[in-house]
MDTraj code that builds the backbone (N, CA, C; nanometers):
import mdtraj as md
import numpy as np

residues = "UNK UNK UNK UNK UNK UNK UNK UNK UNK UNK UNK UNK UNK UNK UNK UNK UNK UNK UNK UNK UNK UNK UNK UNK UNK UNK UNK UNK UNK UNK UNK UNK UNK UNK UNK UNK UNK UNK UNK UNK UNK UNK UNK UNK UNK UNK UNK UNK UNK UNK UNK UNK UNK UNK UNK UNK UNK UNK UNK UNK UNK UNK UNK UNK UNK UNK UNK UNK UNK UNK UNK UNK UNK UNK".split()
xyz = np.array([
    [0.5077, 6.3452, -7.4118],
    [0.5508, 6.4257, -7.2994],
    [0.5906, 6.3331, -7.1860],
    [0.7093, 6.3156, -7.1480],
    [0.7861, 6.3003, -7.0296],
    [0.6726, 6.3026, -6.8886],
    [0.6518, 6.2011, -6.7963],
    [0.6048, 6.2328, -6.6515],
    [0.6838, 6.2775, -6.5818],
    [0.6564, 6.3888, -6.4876],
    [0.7296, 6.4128, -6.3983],
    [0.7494, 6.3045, -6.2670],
    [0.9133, 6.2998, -6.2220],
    [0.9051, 6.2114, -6.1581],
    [0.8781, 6.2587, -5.9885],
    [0.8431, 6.1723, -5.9066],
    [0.8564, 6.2069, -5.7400],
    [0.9797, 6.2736, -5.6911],
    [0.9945, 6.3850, -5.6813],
    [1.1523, 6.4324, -5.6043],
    [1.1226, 6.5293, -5.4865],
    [1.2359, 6.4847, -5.4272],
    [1.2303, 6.5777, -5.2646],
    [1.2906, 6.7145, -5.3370],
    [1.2934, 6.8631, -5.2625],
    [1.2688, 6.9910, -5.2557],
    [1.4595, 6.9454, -5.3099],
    [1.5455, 6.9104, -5.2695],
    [1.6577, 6.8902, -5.2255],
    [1.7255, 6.8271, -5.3964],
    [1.6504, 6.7480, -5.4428],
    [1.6910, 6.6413, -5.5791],
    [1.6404, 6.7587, -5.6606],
    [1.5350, 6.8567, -5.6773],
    [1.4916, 6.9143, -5.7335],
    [1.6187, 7.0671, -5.7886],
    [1.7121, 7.0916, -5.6742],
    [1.7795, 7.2028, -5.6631],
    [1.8817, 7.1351, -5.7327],
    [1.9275, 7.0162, -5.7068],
    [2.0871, 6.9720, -5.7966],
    [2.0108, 6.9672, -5.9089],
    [1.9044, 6.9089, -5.9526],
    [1.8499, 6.8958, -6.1211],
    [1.8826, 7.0005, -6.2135],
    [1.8051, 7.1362, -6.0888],
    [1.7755, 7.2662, -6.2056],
    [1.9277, 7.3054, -6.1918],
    [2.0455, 7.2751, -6.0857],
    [2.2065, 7.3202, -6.1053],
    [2.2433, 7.2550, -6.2483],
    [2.2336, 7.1268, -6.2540],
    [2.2832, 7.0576, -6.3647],
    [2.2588, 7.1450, -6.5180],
    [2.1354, 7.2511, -6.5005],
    [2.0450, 7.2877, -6.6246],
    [2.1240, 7.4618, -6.5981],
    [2.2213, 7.4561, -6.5237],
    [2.2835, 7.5666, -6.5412],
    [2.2315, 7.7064, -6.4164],
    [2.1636, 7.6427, -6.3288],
    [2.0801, 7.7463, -6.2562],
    [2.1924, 7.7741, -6.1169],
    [2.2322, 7.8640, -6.0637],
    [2.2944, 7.9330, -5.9240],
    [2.2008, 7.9308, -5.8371],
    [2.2267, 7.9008, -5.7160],
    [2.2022, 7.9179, -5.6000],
    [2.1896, 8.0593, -5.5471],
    [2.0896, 8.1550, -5.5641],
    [2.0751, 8.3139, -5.5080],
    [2.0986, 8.2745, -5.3760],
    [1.9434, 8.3123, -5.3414],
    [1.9814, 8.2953, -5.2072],
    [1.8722, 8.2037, -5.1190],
    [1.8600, 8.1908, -4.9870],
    [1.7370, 8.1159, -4.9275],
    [1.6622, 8.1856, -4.8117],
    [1.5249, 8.1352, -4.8100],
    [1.5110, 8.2174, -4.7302],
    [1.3883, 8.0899, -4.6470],
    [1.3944, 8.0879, -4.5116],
    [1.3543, 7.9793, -4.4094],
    [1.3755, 7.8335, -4.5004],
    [1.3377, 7.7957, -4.5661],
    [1.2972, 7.6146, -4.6150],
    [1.2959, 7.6609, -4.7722],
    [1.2932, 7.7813, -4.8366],
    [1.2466, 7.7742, -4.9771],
    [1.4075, 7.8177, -5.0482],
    [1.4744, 7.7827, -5.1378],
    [1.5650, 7.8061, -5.2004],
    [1.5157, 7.8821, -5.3773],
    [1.6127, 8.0190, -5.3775],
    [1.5950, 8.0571, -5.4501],
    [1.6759, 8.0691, -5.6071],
    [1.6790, 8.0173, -5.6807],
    [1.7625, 7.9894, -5.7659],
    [1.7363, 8.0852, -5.9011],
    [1.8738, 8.1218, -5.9988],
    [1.8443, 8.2058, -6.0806],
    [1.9371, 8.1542, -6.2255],
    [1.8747, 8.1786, -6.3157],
    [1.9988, 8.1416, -6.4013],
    [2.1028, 8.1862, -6.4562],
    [2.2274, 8.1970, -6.5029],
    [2.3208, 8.2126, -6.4488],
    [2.3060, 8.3555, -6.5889],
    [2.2376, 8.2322, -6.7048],
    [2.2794, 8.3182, -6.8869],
    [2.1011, 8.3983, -6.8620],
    [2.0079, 8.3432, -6.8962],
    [1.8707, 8.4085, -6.8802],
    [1.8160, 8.4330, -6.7779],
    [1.8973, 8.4695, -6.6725],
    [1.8103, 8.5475, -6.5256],
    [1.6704, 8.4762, -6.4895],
    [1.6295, 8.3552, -6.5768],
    [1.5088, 8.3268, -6.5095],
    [1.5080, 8.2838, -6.3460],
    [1.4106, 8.2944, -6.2871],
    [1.4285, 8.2617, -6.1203],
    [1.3600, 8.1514, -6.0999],
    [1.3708, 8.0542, -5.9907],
    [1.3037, 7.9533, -5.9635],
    [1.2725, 7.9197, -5.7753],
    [1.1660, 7.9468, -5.7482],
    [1.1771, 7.9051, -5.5615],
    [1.1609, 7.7637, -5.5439],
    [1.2425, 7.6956, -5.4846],
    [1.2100, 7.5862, -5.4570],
    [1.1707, 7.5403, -5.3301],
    [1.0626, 7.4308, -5.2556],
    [1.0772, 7.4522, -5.0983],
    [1.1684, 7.3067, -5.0981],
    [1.2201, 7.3331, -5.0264],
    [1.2896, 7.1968, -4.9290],
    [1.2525, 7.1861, -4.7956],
    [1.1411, 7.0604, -4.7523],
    [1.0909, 7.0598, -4.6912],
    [1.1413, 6.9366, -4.6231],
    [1.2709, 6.9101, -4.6228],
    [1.3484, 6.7509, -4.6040],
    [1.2819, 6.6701, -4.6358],
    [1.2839, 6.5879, -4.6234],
    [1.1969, 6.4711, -4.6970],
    [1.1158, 6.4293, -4.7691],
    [1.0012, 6.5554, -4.7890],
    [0.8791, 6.5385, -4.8622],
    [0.9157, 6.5527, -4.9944],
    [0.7719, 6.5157, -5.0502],
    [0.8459, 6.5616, -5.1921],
    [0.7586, 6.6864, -5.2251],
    [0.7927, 6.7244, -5.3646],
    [0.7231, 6.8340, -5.4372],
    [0.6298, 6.7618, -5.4929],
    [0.5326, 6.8116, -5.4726],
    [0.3573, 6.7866, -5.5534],
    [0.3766, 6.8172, -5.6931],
    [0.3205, 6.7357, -5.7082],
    [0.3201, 6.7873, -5.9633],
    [0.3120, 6.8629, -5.9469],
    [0.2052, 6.9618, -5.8876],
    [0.1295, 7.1013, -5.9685],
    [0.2554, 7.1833, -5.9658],
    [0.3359, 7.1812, -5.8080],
    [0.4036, 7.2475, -5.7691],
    [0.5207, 7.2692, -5.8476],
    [0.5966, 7.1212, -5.8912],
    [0.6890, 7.1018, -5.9518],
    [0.7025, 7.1790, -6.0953],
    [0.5654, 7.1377, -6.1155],
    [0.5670, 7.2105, -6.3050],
    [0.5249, 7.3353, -6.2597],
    [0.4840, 7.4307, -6.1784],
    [0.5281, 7.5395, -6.1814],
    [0.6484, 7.6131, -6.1197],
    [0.7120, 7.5395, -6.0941],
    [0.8654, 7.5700, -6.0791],
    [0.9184, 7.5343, -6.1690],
    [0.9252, 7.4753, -6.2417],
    [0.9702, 7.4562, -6.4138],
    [0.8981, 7.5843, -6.5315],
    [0.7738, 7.6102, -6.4442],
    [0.7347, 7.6782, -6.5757],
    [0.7917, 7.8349, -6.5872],
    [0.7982, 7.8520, -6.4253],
    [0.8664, 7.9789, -6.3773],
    [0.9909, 7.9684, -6.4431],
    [1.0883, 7.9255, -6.4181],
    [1.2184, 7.8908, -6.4911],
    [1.2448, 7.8298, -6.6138],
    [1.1321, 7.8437, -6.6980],
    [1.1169, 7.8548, -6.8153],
    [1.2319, 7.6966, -6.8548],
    [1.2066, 7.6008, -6.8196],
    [1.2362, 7.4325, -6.8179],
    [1.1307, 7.3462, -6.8807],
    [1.1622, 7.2662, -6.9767],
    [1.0501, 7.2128, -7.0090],
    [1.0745, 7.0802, -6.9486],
    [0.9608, 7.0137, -6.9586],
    [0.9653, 6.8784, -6.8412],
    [1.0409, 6.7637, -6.9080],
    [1.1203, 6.7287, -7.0312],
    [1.1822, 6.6715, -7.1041],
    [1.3105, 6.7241, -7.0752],
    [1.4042, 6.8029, -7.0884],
    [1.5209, 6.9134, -6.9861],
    [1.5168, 6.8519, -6.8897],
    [1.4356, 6.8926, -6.8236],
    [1.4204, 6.8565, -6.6581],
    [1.4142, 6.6892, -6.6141],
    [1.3788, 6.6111, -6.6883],
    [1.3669, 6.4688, -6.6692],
    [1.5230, 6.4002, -6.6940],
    [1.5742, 6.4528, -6.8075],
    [1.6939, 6.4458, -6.8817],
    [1.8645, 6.4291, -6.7836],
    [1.7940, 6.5691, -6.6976],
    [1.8780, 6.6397, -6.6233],
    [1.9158, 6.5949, -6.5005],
])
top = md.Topology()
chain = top.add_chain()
for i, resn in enumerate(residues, 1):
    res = top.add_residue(resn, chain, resSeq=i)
    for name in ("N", "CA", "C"):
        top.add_atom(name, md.element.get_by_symbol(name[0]), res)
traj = md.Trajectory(xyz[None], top)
């Protein structure tokens, strides 16, 4: 199994685009993304600079049904 790597809220949103995901919509700092063929949804925060915490990350992958090998790839 693939480590997840350190990414800001921001690297995280072009990743899951690359994996085919749209831009819904946003709402204050969190971006909501959906996929385009399986409707899965994904919130992401963009918090400028910081990054996303593991736990956080892999459950925004798990929500959007991404496995962390996809997502590393991507």
């Amino acid at each position: 199994m693939a480590k997840l790597p350190q990414l800001t809220g921001a690297e995280v949103v072009r990743r899951l685009k690359r994996l085919g995901f749209v831009e819904d919509h946003s709402r204050g700092s969190h971006v909501v993304l959906r996929h385009s063929v399986s409707n899965a949804m994904a919130v992401v925060p963009c918090h400028g600079s910081k990054t996303v915490k593991t736990g956080t990350l892999h459950g925004i992958l798990k929500s959007a049904g991404v496995s962390v090998e996809e997502f590393v790839i991507a």
